[in-house]
N, C-alpha and C positions, 0 to 999 in steps of 0.2 A: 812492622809491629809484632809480627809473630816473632821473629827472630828475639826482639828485644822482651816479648813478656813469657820467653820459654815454652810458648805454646807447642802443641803436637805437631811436629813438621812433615812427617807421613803423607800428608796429602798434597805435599812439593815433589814428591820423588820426580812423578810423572812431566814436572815441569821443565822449562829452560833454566825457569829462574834459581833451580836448584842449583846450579853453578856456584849459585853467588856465597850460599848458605854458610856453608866453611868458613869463606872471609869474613863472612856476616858476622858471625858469631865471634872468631876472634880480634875483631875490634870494637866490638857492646861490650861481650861479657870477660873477653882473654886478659890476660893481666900481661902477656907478653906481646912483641910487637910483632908485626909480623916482619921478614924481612927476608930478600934474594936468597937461596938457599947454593948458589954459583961459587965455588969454591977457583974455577980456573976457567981461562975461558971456552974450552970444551964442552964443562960442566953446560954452558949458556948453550949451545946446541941441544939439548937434554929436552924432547919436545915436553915432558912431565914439568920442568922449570917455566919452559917461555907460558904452558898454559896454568900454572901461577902464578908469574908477571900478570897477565894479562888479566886473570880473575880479581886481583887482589885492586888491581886498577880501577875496576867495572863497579868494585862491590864500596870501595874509598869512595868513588865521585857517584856514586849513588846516597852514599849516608849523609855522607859533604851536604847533597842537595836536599833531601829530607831536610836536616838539620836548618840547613837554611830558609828554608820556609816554616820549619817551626817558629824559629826564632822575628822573622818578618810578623806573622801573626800573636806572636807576644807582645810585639812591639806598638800592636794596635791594626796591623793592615788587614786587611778582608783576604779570605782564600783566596779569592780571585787577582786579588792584586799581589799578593805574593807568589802566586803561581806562575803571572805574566811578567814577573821580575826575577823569576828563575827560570826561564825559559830557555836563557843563554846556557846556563848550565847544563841544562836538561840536554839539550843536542851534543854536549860534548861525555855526558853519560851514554846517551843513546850510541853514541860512537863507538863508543869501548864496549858495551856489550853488545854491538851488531859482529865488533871483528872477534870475540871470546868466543860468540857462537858460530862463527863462520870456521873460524881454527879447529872448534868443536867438530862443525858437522863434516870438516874437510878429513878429520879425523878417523872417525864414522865410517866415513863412507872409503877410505882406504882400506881400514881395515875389512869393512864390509866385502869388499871386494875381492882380497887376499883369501880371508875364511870362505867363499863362492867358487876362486880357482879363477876367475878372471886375471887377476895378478898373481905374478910370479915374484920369488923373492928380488930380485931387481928393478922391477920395473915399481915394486912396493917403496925401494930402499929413494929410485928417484922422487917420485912423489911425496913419501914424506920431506925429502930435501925440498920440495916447492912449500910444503906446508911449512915447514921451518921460514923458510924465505918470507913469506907472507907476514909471520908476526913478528919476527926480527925488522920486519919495514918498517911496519906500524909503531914499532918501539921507538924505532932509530929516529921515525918523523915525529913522534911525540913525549921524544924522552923527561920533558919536563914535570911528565904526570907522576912519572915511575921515581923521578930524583924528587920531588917536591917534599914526601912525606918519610922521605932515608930508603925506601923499601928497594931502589939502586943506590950503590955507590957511586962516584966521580968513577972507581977503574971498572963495575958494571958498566957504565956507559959506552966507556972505550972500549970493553970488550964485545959488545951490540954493533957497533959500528965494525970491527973487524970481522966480527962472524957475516955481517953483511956481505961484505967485500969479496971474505973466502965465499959465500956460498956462491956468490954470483959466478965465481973460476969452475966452481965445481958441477954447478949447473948447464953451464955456456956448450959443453959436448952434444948435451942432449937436447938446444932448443929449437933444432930446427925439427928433430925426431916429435916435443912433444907437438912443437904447432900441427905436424901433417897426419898427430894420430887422428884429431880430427878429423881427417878428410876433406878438410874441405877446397872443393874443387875452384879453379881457375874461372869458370862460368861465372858461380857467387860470390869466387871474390871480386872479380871485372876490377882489380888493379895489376898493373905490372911488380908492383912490391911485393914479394910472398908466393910470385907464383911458381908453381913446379919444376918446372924445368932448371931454376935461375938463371934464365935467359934475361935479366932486367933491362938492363940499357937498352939494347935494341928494341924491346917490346917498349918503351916509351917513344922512342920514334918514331916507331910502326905509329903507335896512337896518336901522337902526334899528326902525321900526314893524314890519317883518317877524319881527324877533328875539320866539322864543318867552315870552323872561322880561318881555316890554314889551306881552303881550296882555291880563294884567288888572290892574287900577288900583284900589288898588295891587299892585304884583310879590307871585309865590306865597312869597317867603321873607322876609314885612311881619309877618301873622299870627304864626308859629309861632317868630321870634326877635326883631325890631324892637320890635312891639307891648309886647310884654312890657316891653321897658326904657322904653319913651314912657310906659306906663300908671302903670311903677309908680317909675318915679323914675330916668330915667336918670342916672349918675355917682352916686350916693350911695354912700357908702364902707362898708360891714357889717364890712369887717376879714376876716381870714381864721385860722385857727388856727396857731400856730407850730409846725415839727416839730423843735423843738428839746429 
């Protein structure tokens, strides 16, 4: 509402929802559309582009839904009942501004980090390739948001899917680097997948033989229900009674 009746918006700076305000505004009051700004597919790497994509997404299926609950309550329904009829809606707005702001704060806190002296220029340049990865996913799984209203094209699209592709080659060097910046030790994982050494295979064996149901031969649950069907005929048909 404020967006639409030009109110002072000063008192959104502080908010999340200031994100949205830009797009907000050029689809009330813009007389132009908005639309990809992706000249090549590089461009689409451009983390300044994808967190356009993704606003311009949040701030559409947000007005989309306003809209339609206006228009339900013109039509005669109760707030109530128009708000319990865009509900479906509402989860797939929630959606797109959980990952606008998650892109945001991934952002953030890279940079935050960089300016601290925690990261160095490399280790800044891999994680924003994670952050790139992230909303090129998100894109790639819900392209039909982004192509519905023109603001992708048909070769946007294809270009989304390729930048996926390549980031995944470009990342793959460093994923076993980022999982173990973590730390985290063999103890809390307690799986043989993942752990230090990559010693895998053997360490499922080893677990294997440790596992209580594999200490006598054969297993305690052979006897009291296997046996019986080996003895006395397994698969033979007896029929059953009808409760008919």
């Amino acid at each position: 509402q404020a967006v639409e009746s030009n109110e002072d918006l000063s008192p959104f700076k502080t908010c999340d929802s200031n994100l949205l305000i830009p797009s907000l505004k050029a689809m009330i009051h813009g007389s132009k559309r908005e639309v990809c700004s992706a000249k090549s597919e590089g461009d689409i790497l451009n983390i300044p582009v994808l967190m356009l994509a993704l606003r311009h997404r949040a701030a559409r299926l947000l007005l989309e839904t306003a809209q339609q609950i206006q228009s339900m309550v013109m039509a005669g329904k109760s707030m109530a009942e128009a708000w319990n009829d865009a509900l479906v809606q509402m989860s797939r707005v929630s959606r797109s501004y959980s990952i606008l702001l998650i892109m945001n704060n991934m952002l953030e806190g890279i940079n935050d980090e960089f300016s601290g002296g925690a990261l160095g220029l490399s280790e800044k340049a891999v994680m924003e390739d994670l952050c790139r990865l992230f909303g090129l996913y998100w894109m790639e799984r819900e392209l039909g948001d982004f192509l519905e209203d023109g603001y992708f094209s048909a070769t946007h699209a294809g270009w989304v899917r390729d930048c996926v592709h390549g980031l995944l080659s470009t990342i793959r060097p460093n994923a076993v680097a980022l999982v173990d910046a973590r730390d985290v030790s063999d103890f809390r994982l307690k799986s043989a997948l993942g752990r230090y050494d990559g010693d895998v295979y053997p360490a499922i064996l080893e677990a294997s033989r440790r596992d209580p149901l594999n200490q006598t031969d054969p297993g305690p649950g052979y006897e009291p229900h296997i046996r019986r069907l080996v003895k006395d005929g397994v698969g033979v048909y007896t029929g059953t009674a009808s409760r008919l």
